[in-house]
C-alpha positions as CSV (number, residue, x, y, z in Angstrom):
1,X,115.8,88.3,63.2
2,X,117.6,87.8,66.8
3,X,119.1,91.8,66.3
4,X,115.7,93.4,65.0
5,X,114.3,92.2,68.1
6,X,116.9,93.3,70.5
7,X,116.8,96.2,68.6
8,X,113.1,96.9,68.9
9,X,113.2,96.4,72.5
10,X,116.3,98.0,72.8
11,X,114.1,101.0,71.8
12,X,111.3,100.3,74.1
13,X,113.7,100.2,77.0
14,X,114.7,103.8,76.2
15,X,111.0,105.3,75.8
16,X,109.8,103.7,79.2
17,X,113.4,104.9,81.0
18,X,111.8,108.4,79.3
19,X,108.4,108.3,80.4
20,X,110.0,107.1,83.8
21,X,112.0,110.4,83.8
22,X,108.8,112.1,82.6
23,X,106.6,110.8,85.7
24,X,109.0,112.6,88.0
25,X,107.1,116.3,86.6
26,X,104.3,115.3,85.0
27,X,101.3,113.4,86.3
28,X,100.1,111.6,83.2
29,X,96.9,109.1,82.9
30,X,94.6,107.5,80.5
31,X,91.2,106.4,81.3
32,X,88.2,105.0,79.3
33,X,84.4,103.8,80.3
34,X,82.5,101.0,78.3
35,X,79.1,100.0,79.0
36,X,80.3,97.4,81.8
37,X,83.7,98.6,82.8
38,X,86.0,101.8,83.4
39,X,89.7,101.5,83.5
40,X,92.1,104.4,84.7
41,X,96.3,103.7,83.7
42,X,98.4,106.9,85.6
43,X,101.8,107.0,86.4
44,X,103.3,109.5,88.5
45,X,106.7,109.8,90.5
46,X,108.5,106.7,88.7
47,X,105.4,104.2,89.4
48,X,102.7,102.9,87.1
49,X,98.9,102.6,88.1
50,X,96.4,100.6,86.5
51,X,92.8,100.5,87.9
52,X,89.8,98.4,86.6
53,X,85.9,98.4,88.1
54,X,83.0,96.6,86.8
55,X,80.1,98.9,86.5
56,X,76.4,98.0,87.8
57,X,74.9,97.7,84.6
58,X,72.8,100.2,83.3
59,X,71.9,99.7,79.8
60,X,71.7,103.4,78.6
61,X,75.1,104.2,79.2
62,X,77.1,104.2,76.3
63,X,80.7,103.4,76.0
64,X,83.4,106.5,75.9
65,X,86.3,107.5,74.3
66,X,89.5,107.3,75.8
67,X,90.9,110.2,77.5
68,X,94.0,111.1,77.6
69,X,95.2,113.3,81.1
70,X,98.8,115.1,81.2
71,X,98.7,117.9,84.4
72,X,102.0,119.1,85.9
73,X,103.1,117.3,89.4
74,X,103.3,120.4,91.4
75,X,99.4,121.3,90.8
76,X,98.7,117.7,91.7
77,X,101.0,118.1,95.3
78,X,99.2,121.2,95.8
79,X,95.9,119.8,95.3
80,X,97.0,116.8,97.9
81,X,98.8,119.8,100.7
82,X,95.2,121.3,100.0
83,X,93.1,118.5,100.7
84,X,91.4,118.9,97.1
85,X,92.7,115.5,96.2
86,X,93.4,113.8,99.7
87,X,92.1,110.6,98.4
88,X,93.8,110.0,95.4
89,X,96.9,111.1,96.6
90,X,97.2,108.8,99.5
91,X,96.4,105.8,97.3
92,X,98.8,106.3,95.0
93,X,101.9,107.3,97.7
94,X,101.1,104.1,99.3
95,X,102.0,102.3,96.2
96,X,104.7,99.9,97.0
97,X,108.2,100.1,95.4
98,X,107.4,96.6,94.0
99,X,105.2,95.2,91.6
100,X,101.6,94.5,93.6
101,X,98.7,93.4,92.3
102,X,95.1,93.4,93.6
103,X,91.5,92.2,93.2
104,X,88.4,92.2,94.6
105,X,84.7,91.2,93.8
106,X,84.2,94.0,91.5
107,X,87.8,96.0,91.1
108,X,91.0,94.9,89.6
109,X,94.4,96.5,90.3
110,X,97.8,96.6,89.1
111,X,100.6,98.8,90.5
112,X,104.6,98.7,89.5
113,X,107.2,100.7,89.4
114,X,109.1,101.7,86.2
115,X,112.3,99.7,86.9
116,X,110.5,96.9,87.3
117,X,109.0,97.4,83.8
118,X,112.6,98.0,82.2
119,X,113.8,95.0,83.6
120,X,111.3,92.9,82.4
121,X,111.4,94.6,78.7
122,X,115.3,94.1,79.1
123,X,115.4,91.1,80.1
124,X,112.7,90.0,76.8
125,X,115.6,91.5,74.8
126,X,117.7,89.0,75.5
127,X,115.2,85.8,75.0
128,X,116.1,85.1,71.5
129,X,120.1,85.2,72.7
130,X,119.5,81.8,74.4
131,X,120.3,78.6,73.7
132,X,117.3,76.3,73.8
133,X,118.6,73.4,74.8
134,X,117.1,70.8,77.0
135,X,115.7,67.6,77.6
136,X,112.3,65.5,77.8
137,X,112.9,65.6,81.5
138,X,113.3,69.2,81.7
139,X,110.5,69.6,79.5
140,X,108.5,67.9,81.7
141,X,109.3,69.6,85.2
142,X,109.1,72.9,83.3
143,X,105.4,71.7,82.1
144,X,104.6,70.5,85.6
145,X,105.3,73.9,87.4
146,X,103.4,75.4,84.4
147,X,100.3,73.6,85.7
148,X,100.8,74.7,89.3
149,X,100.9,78.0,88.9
150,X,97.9,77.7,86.7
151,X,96.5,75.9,89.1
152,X,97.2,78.3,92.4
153,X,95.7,81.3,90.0
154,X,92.5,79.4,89.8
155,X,92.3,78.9,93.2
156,X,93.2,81.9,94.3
157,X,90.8,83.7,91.9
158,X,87.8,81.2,92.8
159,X,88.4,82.0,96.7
């Protein structure tokens, strides 16, 4: 069971590193509406975008499909050196090269790059590898901490 799972990630890893590669040419995105909500996931030049807004609600409006969005980088530089796409642009060049993540009243935000992605699928590769050995004592610090950072993520989100 341990090498089906390293193996299945092990394959993961190698289709983000190539959708990593990919984000160096291509601008690629994926955005759907619902009733309540719209949420845009791009990637482009080796970071990862996603973007979520609650919608005033307006009971006619149904949901939508999701779209799928593939458009070469060059046209999407061109469109920013024109000014066509100033806004968008800007936003996502200011993405940090770190994992960040945002929120407000009404819009959500996550932005990463892709090696922070591969890491973290790499590094669940090697989870069943590990010997799970510990005590009641480390069982209960472990649980303790648990409950802080629950606890700071409630309090942050409540503020």
């Amino acid at each position: 069971m341990r090498i089906a799972w390293s193996v299945l990630v092990a394959i993961a890893c190698v289709l983000l590193i190539l959708l990593w590669v990919r984000s160096y040419r291509w601008h690629d995105g994926a955005f759907g509406h619902s009733a309540s909500s719209r949420v845009y996931l791009f990637t482009w030049r080796g970071k990862i975008w996603a973007d979520g807004r609650i919608l005033p609600s307006r009971p006619s409006r149904p949901p939508r499909p999701w779209v799928l969005v593939s458009t070469r980088s060059k046209v999407i530089l061109r469109a920013i050196q024109t000014r066509e796409l100033s806004d968008t642009g800007a936003q996502f060049d200011s993405v940090p090269q770190y994992p960040v993540i945002s929120t407000s009243a009404r819009q959500w935000g996550v932005s990463t790059p892709y090696w922070f992605v591969v890491a973290v699928t790499a590094a669940i590769a090697a989870v069943p590898w590990l010997r799970w050995r510990f005590s009641l004592r480390t069982l209960l610090i472990a649980t303790t901490l648990v409950a802080v950072v629950l606890g700071l993520i409630v309090y942050l989100t409540r503020q």
